[in-house]
C-alpha positions as CSV (number, residue, x, y, z in Angstrom):
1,X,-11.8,18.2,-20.2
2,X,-13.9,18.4,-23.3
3,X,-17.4,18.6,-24.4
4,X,-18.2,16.9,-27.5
5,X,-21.3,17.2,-30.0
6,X,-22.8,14.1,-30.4
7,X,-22.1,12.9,-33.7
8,X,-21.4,9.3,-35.6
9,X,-17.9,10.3,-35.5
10,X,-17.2,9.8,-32.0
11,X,-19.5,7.2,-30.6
12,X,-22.1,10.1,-29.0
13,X,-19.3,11.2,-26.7
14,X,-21.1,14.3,-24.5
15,X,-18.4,14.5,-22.0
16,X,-14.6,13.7,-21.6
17,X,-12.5,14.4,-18.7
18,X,-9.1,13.4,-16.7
19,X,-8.5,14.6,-13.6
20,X,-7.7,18.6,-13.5
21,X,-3.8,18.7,-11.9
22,X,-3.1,22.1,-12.6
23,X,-4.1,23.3,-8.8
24,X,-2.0,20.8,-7.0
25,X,0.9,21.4,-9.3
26,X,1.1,25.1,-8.7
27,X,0.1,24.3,-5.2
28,X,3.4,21.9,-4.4
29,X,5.4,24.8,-6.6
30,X,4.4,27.3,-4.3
31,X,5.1,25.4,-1.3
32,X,8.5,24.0,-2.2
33,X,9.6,27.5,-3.3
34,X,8.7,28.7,0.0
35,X,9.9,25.8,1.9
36,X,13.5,26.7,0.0
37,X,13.3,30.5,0.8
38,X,12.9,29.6,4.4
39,X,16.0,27.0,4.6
40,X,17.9,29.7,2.5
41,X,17.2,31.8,5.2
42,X,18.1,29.7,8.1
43,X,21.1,28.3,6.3
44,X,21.9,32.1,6.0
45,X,21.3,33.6,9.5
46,X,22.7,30.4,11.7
47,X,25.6,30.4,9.6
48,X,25.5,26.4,8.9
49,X,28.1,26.1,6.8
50,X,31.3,24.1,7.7
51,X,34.6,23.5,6.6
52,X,33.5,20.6,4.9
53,X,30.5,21.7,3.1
54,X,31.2,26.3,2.4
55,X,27.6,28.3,1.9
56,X,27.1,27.4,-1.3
57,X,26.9,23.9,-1.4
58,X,24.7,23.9,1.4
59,X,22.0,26.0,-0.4
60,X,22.7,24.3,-3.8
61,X,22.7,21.2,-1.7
62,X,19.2,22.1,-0.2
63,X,17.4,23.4,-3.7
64,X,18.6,20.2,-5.5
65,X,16.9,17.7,-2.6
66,X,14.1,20.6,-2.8
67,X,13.7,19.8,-6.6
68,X,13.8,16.3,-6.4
69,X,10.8,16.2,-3.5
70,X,8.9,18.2,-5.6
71,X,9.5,16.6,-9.3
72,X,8.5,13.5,-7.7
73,X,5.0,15.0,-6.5
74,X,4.7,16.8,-9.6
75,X,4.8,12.8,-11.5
76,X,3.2,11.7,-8.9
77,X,-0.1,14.1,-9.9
78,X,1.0,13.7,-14.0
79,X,1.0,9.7,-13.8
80,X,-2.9,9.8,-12.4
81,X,-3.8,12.3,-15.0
82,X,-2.3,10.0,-17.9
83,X,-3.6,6.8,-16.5
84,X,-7.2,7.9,-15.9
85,X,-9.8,9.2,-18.6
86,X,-13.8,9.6,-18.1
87,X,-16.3,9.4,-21.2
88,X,-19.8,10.1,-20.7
89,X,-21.6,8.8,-23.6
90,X,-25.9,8.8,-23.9
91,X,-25.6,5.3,-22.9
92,X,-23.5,5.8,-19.7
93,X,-20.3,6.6,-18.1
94,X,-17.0,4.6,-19.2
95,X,-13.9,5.1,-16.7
96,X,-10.9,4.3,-18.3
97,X,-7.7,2.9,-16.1
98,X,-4.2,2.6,-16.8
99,X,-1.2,3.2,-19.0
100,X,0.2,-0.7,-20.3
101,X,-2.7,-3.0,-19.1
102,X,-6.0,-0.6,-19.7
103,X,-9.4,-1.5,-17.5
104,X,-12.3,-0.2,-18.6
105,X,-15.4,0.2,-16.2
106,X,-18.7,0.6,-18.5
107,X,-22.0,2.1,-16.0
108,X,-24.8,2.3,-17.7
109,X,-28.1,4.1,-17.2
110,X,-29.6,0.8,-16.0
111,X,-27.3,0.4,-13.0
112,X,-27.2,3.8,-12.0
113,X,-28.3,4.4,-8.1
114,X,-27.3,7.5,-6.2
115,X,-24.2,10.5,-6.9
116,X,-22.2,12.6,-4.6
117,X,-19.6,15.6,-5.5
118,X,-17.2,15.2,-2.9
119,X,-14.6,18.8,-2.2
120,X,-12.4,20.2,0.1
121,X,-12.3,23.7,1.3
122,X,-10.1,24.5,-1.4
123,X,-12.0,22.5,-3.8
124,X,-14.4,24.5,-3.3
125,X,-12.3,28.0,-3.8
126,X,-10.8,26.3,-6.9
127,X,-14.3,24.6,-8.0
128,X,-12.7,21.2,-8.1
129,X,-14.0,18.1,-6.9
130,X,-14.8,14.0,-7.0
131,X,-17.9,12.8,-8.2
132,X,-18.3,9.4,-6.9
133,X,-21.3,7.4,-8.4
134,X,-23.1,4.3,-7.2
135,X,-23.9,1.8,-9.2
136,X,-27.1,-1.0,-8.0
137,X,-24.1,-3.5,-9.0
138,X,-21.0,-3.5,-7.0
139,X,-19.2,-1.2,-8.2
140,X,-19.0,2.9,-7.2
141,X,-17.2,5.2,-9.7
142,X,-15.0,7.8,-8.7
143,X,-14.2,10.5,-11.2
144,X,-11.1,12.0,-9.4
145,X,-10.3,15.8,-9.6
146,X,-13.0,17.0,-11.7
147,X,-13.0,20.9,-12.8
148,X,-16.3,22.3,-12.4
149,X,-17.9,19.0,-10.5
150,X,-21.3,20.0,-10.1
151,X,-21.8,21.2,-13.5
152,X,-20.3,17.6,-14.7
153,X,-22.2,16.2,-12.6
154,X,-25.4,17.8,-13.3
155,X,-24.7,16.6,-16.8
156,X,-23.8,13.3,-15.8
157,X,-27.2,12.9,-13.9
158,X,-29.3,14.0,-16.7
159,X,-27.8,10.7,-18.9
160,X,-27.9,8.5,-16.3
161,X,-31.6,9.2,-15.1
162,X,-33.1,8.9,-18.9
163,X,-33.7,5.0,-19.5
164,X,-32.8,3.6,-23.0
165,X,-36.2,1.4,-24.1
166,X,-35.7,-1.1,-26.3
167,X,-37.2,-2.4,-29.3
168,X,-37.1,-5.7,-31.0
169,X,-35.7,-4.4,-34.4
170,X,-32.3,-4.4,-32.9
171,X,-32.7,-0.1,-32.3
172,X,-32.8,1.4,-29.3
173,X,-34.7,4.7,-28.7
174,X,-33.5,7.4,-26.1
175,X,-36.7,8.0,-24.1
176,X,-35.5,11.5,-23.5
177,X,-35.2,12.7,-26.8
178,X,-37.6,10.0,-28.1
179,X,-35.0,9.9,-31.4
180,X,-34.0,5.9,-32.8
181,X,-30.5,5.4,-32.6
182,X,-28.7,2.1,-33.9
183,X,-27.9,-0.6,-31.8
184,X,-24.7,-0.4,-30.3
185,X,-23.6,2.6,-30.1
């Protein structure tokens, strides 16, 4: 995740995010490692191997199913971090979907209703979270796996609760600030 300065360069960009895998990774490490140790162990003490299949290949047999369980968690966790990316511009929130046909959900501080930092117990520990946010439309965002959640959100609410006002001259002016910006942006 990245905080940006606002600046004509990238579009007033305050906020960019995709969702934080790092805890879940070293989470299903830890587990399948242990999982392993423990059929090591069992192979070991009731003596499972056979004629067929000696010692070794049972335990090499074991860690390479082990491997592929958890490599196919582990892309499991890196295919939603590459196909999901969250920009929070002055203007609103832009959630960003997918990897060969991209969809783009655009909330602006008009439709904005109600938000809610949803975490587990180890969430918590690990200060990760969802930040789900209602729209008046019908659509609710959820911002998956967000590091630091309430701080993101707390940023998050103070864009969304400042209204844009309008002026006929094509500029818009950010009644927060109270600073013209250019239509568009």
């Amino acid at each position: 995740e990245r905080v940006y300065r606002m600046s004509k360069s990238n579009g007033d960009i305050l906020w960019c995010g995709r969702p934080w895998i790092i805890p879940q990774v070293v989470g299903i490490t830890i587990f399948i490692v242990a999982l392993g140790i423990i059929a090591a162990w069992l192979e070991f003490m009731l003596q499972l191997s056979t004629p067929f299949m000696p010692g070794i290949w049972l335990f090499l047999g074991t860690f390479l199913v082990l491997g592929v369980v958890w490599l196919a968690l582990v892309l499991r966790y890196l295919l939603q971090r590459a196909t999901e990316k969250y920009t929070l511009r002055r203007i609103g929130v832009e959630v960003e979907r997918g990897i060969i046909s991209k969809r783009n959900i655009v909330l602006s501080t008009g439709g904005f209703s109600d938000m809610q930092v949803i975490r587990s117990l180890t969430g918590r520990l690990l200060n990760v979270g969802d930040i789900v946010i209602r729209s008046e439309g019908e659509h609710d965002l959820r911002l998956k796996k967000i590091r630091k959640p309430v701080e993101t959100m707390q940023q998050i609410r103070d864009v969304m609760s400042r209204p844009l006002v309008k002026f006929t001259n094509g500029e818009t002016q950010d009644s927060y600030k109270g600073r013209p910006t250019s239509a568009g942006s």
